[in-house]
C-alpha positions as CSV (number, residue, x, y, z in Angstrom):
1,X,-5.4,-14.0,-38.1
2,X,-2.5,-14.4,-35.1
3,X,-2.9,-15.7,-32.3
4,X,-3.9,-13.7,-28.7
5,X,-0.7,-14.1,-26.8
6,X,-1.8,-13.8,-22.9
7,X,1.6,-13.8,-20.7
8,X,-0.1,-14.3,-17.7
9,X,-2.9,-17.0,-17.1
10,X,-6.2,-16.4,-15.0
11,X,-4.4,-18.4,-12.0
12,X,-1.1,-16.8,-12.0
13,X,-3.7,-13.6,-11.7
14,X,-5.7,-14.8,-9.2
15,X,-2.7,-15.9,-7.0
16,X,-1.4,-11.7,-7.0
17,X,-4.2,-10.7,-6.2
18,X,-4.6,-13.4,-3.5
19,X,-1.8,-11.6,-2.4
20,X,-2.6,-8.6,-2.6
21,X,-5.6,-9.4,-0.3
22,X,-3.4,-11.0,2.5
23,X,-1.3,-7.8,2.7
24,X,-4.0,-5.5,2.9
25,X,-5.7,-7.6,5.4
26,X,-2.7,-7.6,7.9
27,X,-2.1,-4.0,6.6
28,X,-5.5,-3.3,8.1
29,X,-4.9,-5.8,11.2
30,X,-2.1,-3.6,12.1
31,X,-3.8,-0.3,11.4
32,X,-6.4,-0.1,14.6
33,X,-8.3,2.6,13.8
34,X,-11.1,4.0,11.8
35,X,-10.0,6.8,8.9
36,X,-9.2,7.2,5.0
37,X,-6.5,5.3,4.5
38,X,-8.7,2.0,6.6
39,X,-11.7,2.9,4.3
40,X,-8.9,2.9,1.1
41,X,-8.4,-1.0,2.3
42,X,-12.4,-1.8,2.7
43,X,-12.8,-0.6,-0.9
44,X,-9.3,-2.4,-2.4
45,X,-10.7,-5.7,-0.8
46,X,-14.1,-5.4,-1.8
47,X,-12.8,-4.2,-5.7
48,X,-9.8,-7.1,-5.6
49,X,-12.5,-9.8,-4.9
50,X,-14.5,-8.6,-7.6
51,X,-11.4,-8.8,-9.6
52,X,-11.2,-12.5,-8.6
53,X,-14.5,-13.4,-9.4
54,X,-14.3,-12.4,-12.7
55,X,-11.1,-14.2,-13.1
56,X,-12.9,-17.6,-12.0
57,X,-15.7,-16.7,-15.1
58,X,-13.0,-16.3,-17.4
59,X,-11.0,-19.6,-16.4
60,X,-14.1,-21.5,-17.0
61,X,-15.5,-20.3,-20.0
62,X,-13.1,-22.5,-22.1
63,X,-14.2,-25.3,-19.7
64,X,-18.1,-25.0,-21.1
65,X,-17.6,-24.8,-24.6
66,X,-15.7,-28.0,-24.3
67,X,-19.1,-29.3,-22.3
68,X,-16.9,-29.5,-19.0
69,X,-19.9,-28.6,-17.3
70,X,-19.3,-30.3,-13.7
71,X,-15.6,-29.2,-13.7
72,X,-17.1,-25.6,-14.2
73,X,-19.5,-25.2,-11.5
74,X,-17.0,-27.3,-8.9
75,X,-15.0,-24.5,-9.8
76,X,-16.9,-21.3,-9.4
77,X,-18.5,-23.2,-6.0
78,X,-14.9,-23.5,-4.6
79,X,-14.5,-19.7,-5.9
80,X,-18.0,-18.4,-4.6
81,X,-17.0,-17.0,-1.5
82,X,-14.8,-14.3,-3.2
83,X,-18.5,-12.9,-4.6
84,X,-20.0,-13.6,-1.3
85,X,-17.8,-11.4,0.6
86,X,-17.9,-8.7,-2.0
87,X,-21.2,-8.6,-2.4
88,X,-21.0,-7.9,1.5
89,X,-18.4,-5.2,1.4
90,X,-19.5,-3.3,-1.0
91,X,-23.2,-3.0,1.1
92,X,-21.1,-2.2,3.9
93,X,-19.7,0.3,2.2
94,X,-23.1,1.9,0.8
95,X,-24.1,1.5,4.0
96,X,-21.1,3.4,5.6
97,X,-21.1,1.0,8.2
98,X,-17.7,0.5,9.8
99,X,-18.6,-2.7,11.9
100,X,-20.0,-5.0,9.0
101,X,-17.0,-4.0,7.1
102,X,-14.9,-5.9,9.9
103,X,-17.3,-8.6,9.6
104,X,-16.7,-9.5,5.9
105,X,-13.1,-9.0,6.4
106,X,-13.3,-11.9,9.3
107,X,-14.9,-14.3,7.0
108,X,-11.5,-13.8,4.3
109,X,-9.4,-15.3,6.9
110,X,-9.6,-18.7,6.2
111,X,-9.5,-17.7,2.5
112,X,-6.3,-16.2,2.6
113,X,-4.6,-17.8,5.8
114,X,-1.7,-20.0,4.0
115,X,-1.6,-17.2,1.2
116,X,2.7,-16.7,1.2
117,X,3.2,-12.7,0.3
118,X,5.8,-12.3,-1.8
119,X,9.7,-11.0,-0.9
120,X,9.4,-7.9,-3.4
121,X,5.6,-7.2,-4.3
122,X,5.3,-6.0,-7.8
123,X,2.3,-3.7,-7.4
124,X,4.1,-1.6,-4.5
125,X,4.0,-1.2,-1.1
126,X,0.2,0.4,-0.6
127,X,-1.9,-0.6,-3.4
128,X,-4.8,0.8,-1.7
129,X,-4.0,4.1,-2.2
130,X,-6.8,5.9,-3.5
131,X,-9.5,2.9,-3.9
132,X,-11.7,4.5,-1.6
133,X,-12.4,7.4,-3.9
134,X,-12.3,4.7,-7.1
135,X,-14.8,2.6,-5.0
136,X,-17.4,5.3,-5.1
137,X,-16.5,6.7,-8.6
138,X,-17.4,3.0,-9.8
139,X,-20.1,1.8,-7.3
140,X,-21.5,4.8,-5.5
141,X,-24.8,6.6,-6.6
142,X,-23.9,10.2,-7.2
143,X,-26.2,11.3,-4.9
144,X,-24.9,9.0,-1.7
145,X,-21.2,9.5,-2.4
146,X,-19.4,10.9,0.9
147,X,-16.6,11.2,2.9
148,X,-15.7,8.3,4.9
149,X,-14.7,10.0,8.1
């Protein structure tokens, strides 16, 4: 059997989508008002952070079946708040509710303050096109899904 060739490693991941985060949170900063294309950003930061969560499970797994047990859970506590915050935005987003959305983005701030954005961005100029509608495709209970504005 050959071996699984991964060309990119859980914290080279982690660090784009870092990225991505800071852009669409002075995307947003920028944007000043309530429509779509600001709902298109709740959802792409509340999916990205899931994204990163998962990330942090899959860097330690290797970690615990080598019985690296305290380096583990140091790890997913310094990682935690990228679930927190999720968790958050997406009940904000259930919830539709506009102002607790710009609460949980507040609390990424210090998260994401020293994150360097890249020259040339590999994953385009609005990677939140669209994430909205993906949001509630994934997350949304059929019967609940609307319209943001």
């Amino acid at each position: 059997m050959s071996r699984v060739f991964r060309p990119r490693t859980w914290q080279q991941q982690r660090r784009q989508l870092m990225q991505m985060l800071a852009q669409t949170v002075r995307a947003l900063l920028q944007h000043h008002r309530e429509d779509d294309e600001a709902w298109d950003m709740a959802a792409f930061l509340a999916m990205t952070l899931d994204e990163i969560a998962q990330t942090v499970e899959r860097t330690v797994e290797p970690w615990e079946k080598r019985d690296y047990w305290v380096k583990a859970d140091r790890f997913r506590q310094d990682w935690a708040w990228a679930t927190d915050i999720s968790q958050g935005l997406h009940q904000a987003l259930h919830a539709h509710a506009w102002d607790h959305v710009l609460h949980h983005i507040a609390r990424l701030f210090p998260h994401i303050s020293d994150t360097r954005l890249p020259k040339r961005p590999r994953w385009g100029h609005r990677p939140w096109d669209g994430a909205y509608t993906r949001w509630r495709q994934r997350y949304a209970p059929p019967s609940t899904a609307q319209s943001p504005t």
